[in-house]
N, C-alpha and C positions, 0 to 999 in steps of 0.2 A: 327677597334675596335668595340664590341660587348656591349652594354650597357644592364646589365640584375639590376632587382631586389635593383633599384636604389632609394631613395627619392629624388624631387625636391620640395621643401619648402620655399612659401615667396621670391621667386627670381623676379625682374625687369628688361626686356628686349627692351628699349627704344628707337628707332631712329639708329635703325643697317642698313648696307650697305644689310644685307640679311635675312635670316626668324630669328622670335626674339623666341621663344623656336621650335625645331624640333628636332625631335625621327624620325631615319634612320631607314630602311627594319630591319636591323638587331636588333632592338634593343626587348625588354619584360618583362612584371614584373614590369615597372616601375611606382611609383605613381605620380602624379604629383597635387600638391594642393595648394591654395591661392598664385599662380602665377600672376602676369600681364606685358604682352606682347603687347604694341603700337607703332605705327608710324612705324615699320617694314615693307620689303618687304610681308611678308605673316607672320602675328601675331603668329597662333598655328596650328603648323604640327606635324603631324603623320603620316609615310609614314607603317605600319606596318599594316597586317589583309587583304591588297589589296582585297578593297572594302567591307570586312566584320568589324567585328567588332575588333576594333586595340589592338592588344596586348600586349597597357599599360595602365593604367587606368587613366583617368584625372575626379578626382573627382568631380562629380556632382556639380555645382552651384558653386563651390568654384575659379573656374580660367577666370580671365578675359583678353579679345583682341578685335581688331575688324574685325580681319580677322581670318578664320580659312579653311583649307584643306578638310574637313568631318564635318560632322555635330554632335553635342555634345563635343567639347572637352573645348571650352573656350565661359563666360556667355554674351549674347549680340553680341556676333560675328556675321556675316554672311558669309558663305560657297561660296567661289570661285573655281578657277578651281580646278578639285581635285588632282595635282601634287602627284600626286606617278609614282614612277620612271617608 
């Protein structure tokens, strides 16, 4: 399944067996804004842009984790390994 042109708004991804928000290769267009993502296997992924810039938007300052895939997507996080497929 292909995820385009989606909102993610005000969602809480707490204490999951696996990554607490993630956007797959496939996916684009998507915004993503005042989310938070903790205690997760990997907080905030973006597997999308391989290594360029991802091709969903996670608005600036507004989503927070403490782990994240790439650098910029979620505020306070810090960037582990960079898991894309």
């Amino acid at each position: 399944m292909t995820l385009t042109r989606s909102k993610f708004l005000g969602n809480v991804a707490q204490f999951n067996g696996g990554n607490g928000i993630e956007l797959g290769g496939g996916t684009s267009g998507n915004v993503l804004t005042r989310n938070v993502a903790k205690a997760n296997t990997q907080d905030c992924v973006d597997k999308t842009g391989v290594r360029a810039r991802p091709a969903n938007t996670w608005t600036r300052m507004s989503n927070v984790g403490d782990t994240q895939n790439r650098n910029g997507l979620c505020l306070t996080a810090h960037t582990t390994l960079p898991g894309f497929p």
